[in-house]
N, CA, C and O atoms as CSV, one atom per row, in Angstrom:
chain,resi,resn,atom,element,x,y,z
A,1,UNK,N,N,-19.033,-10.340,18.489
A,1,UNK,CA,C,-19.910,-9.196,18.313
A,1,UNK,C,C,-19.966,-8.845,16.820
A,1,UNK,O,O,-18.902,-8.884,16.200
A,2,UNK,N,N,-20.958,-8.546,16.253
A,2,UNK,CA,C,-21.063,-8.385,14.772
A,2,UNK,C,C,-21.067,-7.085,14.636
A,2,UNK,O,O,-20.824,-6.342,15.587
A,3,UNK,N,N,-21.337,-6.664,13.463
A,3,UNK,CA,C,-20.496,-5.259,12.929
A,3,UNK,C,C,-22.207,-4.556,12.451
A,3,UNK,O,O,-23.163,-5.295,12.214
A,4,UNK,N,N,-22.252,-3.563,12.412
A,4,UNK,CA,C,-23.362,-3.251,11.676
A,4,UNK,C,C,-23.197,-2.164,10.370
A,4,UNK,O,O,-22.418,-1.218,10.479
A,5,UNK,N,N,-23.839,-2.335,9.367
A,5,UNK,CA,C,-23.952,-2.061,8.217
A,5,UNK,C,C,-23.267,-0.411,7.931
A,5,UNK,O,O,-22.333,-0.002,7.241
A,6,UNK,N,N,-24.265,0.250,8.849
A,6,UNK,CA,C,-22.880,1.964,8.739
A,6,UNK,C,C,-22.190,1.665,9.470
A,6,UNK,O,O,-21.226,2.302,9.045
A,7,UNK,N,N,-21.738,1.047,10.528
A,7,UNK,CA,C,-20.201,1.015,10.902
A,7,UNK,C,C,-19.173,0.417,9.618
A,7,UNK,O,O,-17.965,0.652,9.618
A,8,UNK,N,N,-19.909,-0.452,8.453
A,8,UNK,CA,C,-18.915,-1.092,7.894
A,8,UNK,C,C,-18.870,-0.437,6.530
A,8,UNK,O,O,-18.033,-0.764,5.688
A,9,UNK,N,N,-20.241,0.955,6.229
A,9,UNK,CA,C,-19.938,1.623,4.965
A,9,UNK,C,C,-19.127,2.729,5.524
A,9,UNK,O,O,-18.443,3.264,4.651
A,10,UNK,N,N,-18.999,3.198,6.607
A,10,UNK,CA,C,-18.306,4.216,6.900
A,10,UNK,C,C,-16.579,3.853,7.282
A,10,UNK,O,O,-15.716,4.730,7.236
A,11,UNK,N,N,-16.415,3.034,7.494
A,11,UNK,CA,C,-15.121,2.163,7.325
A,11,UNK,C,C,-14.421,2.273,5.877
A,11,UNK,O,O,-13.229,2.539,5.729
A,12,UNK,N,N,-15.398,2.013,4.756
A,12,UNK,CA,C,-15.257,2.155,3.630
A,12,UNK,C,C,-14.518,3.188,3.430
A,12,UNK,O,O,-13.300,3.360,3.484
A,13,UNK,N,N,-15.742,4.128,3.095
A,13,UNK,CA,C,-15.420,5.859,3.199
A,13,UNK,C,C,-14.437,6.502,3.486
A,13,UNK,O,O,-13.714,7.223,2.799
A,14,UNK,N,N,-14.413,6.157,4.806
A,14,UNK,CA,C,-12.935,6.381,5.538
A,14,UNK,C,C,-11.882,6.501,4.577
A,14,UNK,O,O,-11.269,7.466,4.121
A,15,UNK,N,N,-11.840,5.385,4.410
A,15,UNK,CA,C,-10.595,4.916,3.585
A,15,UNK,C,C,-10.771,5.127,1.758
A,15,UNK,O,O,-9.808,5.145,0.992
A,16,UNK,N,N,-11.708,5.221,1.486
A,16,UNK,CA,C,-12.452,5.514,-0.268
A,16,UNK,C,C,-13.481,7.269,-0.162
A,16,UNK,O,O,-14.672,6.967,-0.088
A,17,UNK,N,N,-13.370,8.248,-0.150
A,17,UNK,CA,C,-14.005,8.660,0.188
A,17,UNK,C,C,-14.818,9.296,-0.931
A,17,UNK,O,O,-15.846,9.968,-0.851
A,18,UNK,N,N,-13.985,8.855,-2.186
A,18,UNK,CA,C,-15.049,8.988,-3.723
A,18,UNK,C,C,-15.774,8.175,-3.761
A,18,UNK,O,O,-16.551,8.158,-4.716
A,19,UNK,N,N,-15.853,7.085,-2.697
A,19,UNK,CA,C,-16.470,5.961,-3.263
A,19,UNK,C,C,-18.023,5.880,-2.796
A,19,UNK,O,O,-18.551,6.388,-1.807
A,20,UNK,N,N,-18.831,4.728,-4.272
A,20,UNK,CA,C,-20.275,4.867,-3.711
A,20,UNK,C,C,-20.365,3.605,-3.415
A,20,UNK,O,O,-19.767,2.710,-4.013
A,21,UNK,N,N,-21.045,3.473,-2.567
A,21,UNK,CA,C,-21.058,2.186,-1.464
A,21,UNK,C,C,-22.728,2.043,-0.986
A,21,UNK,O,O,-23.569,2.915,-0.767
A,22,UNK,N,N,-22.788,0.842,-0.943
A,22,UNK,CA,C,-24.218,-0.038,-1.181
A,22,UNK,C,C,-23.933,-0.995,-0.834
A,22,UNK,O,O,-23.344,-1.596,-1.732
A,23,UNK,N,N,-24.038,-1.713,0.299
A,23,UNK,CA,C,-24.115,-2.945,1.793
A,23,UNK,C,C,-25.443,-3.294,1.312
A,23,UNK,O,O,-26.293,-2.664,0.682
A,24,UNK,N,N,-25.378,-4.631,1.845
A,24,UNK,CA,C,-26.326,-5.520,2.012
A,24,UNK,C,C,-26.412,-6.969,2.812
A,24,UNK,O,O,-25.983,-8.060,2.438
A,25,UNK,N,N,-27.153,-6.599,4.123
A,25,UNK,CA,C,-26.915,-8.111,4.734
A,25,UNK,C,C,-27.778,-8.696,4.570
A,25,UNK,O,O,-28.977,-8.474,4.738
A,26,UNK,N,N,-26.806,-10.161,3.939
A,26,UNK,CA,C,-27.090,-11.162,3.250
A,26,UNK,C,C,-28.396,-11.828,4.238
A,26,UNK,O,O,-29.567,-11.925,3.869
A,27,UNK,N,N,-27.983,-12.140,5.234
A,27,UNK,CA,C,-28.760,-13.325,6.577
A,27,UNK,C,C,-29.833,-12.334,6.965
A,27,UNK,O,O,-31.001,-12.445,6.592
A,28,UNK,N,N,-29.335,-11.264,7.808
A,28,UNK,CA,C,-30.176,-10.178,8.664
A,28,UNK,C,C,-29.326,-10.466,10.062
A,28,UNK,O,O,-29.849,-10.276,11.160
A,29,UNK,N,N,-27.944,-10.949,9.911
A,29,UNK,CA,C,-27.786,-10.967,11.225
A,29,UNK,C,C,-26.075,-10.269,11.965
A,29,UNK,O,O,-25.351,-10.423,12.948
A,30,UNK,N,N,-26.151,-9.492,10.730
A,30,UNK,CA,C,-24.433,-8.029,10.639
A,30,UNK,C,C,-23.399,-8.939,10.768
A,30,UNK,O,O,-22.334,-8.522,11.221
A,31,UNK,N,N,-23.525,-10.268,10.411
A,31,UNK,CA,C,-22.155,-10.854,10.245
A,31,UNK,C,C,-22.122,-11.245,8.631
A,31,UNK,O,O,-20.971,-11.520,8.291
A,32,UNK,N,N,-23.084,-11.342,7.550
A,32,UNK,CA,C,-22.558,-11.637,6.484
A,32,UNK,C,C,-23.474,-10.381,5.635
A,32,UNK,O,O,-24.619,-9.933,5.564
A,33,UNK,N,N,-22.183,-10.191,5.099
A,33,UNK,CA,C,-22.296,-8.808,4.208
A,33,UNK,C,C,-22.127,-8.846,2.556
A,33,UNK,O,O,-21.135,-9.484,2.206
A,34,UNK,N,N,-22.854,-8.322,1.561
A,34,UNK,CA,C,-22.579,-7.998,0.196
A,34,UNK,C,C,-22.483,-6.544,0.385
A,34,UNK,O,O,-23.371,-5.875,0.914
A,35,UNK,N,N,-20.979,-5.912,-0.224
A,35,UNK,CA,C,-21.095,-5.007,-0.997
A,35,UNK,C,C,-20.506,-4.332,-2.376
A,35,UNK,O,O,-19.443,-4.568,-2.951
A,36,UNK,N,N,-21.151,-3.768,-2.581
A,36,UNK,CA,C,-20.740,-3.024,-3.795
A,36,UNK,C,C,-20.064,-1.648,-3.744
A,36,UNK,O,O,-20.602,-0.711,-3.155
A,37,UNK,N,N,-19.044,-1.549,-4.280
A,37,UNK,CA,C,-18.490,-0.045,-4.063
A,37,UNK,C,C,-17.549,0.080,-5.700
A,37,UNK,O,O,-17.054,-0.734,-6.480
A,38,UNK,N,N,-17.644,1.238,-5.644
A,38,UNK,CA,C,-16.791,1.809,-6.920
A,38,UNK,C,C,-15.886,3.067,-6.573
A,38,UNK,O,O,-16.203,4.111,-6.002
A,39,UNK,N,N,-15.029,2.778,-6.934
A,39,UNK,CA,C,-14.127,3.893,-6.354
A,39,UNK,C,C,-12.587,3.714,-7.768
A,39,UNK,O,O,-12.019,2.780,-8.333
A,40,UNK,N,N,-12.482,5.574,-7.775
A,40,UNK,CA,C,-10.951,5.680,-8.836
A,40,UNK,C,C,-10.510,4.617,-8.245
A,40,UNK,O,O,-10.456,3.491,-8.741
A,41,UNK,N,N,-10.112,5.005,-6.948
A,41,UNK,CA,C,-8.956,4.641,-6.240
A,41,UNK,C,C,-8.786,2.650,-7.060
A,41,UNK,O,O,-7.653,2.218,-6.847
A,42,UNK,N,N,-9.381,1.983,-7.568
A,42,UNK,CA,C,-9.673,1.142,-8.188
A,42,UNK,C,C,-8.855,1.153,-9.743
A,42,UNK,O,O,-8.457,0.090,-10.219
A,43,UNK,N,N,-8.701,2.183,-10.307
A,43,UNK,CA,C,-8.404,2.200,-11.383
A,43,UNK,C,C,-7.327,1.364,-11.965
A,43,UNK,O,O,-6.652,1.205,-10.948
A,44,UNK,N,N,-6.823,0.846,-12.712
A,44,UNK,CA,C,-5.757,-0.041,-13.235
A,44,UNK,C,C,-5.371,-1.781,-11.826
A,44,UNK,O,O,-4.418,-2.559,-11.791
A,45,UNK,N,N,-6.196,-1.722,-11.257
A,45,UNK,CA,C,-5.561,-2.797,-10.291
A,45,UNK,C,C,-6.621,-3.937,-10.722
A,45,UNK,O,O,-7.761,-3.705,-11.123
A,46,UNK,N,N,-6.037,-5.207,-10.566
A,46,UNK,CA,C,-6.511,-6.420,-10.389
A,46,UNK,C,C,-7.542,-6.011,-9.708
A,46,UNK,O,O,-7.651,-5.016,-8.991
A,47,UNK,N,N,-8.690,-7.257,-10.104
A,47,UNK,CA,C,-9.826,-7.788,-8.242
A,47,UNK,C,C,-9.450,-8.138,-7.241
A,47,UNK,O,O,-10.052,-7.980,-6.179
A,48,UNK,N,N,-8.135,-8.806,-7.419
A,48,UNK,CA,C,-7.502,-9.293,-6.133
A,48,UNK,C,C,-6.848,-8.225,-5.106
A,48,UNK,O,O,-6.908,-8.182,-3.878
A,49,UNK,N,N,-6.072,-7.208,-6.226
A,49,UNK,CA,C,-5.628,-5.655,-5.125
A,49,UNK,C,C,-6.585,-5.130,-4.926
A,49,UNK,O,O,-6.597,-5.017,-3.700
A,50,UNK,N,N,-7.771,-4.546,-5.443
A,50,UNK,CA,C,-8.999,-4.055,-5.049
A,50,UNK,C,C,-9.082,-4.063,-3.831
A,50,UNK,O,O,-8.793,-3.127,-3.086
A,51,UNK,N,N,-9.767,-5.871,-3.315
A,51,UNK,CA,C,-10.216,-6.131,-2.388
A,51,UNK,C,C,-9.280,-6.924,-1.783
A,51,UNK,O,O,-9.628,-8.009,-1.319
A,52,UNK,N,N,-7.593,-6.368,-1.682
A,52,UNK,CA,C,-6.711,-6.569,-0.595
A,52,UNK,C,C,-6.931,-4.843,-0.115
A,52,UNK,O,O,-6.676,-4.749,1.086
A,53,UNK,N,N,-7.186,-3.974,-0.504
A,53,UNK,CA,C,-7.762,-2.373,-0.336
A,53,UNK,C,C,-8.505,-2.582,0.608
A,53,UNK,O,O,-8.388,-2.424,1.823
A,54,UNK,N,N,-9.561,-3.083,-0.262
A,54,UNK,CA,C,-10.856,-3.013,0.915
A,54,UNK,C,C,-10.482,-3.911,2.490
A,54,UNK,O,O,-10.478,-3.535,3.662
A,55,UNK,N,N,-10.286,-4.809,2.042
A,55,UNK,CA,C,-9.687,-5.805,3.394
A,55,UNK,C,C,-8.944,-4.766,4.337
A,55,UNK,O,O,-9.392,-4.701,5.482
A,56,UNK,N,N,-7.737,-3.842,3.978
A,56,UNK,CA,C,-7.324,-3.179,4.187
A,56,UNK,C,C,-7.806,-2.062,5.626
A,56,UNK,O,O,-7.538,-1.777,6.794
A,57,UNK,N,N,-8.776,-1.727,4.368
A,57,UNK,CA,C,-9.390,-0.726,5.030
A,57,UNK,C,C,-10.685,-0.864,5.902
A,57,UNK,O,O,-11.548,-0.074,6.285
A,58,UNK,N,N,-10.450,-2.216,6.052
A,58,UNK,CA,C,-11.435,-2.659,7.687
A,58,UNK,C,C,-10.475,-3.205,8.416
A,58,UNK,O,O,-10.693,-4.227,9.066
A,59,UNK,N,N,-9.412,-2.663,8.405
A,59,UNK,CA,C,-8.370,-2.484,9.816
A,59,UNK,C,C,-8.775,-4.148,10.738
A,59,UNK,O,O,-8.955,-4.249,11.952
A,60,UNK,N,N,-8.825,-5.183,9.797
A,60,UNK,CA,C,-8.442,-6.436,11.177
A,60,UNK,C,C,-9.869,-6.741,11.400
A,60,UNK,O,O,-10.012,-7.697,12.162
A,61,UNK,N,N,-10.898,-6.253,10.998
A,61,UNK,CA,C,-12.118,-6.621,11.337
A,61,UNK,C,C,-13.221,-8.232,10.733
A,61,UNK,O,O,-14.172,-8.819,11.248
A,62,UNK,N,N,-12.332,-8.454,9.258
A,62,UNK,CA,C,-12.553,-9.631,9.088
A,62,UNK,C,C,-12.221,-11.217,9.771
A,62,UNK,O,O,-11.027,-11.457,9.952
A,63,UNK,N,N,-12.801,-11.842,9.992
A,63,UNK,CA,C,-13.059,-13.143,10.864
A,63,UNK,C,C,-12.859,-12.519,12.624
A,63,UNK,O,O,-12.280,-13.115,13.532
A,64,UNK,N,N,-13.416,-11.409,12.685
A,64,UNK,CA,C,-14.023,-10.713,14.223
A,64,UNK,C,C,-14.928,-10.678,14.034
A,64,UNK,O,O,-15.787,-11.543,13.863
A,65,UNK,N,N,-14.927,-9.334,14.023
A,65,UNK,CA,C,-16.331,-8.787,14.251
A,65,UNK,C,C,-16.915,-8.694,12.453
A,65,UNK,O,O,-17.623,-7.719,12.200
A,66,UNK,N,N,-16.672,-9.490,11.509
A,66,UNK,CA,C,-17.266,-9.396,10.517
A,66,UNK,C,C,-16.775,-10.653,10.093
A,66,UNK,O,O,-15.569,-10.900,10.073
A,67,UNK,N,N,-17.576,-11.393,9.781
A,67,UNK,CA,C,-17.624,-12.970,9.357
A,67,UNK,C,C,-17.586,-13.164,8.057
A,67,UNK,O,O,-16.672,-13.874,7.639
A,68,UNK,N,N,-18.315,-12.734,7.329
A,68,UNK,CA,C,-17.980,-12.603,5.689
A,68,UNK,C,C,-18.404,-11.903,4.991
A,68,UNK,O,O,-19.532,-11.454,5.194
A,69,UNK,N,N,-17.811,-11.609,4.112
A,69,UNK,CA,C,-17.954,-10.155,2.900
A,69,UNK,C,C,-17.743,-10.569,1.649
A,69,UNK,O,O,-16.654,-10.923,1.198
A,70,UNK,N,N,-19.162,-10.518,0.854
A,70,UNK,CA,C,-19.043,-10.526,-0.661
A,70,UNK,C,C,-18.825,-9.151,-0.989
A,70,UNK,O,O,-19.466,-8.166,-0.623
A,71,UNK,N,N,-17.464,-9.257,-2.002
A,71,UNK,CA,C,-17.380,-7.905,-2.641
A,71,UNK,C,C,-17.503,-7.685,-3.657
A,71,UNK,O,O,-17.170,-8.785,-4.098
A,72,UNK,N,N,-17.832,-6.865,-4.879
A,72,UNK,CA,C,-18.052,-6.205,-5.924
A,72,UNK,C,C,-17.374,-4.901,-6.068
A,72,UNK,O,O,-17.764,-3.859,-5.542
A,73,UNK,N,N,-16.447,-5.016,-6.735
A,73,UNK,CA,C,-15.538,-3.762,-6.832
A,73,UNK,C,C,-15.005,-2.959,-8.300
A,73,UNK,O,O,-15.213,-3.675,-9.280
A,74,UNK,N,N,-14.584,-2.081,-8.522
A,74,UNK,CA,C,-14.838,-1.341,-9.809
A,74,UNK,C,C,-14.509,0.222,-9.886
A,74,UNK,O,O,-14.999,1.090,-9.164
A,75,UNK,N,N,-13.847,0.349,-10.614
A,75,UNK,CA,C,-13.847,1.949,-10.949
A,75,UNK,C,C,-15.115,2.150,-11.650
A,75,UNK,O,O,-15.957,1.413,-12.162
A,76,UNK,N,N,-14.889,3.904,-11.430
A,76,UNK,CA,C,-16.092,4.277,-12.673
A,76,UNK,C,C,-16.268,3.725,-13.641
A,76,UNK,O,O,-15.722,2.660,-13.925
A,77,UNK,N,N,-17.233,4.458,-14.498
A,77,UNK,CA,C,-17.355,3.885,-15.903
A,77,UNK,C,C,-16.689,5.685,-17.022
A,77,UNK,O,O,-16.633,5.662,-18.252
């Protein structure tokens, strides 16, 4: 079962709730996802802790119900 786009920015949120978040499915078919998010919570960490965060904070949902996720991640400016 695939995931759909506010189920997977509000997942975000959840867990980032400074954060601005901008999804985009890639196919059209809620299993492959680009997004972009910026959040403090980002500040001083690698890309790799970033988006062990984000992974994180979709609680188990990658290779389920969400097949793949390009991420773009970043504190403010």
């Amino acid at each position: 079962m695939a995931m759909d786009a506010g189920t997977l920015e509000n997942m975000i949120k959840e867990a980032f709730p400074d954060a601005q978040v901008s999804i985009d499915d890639m196919v059209g078919d809620g299993d492959h996802y680009a997004a972009n998010i910026v959040s403090e919570a980002f500040r001083g960490k690698t890309r790799v802790q970033q988006h062990q965060l984000v992974y994180a904070a979709l609680k188990g949902s990658m290779g389920g119900e969400l097949h793949a996720l390009a991420l773009q991640t970043r504190a403010p400016e």
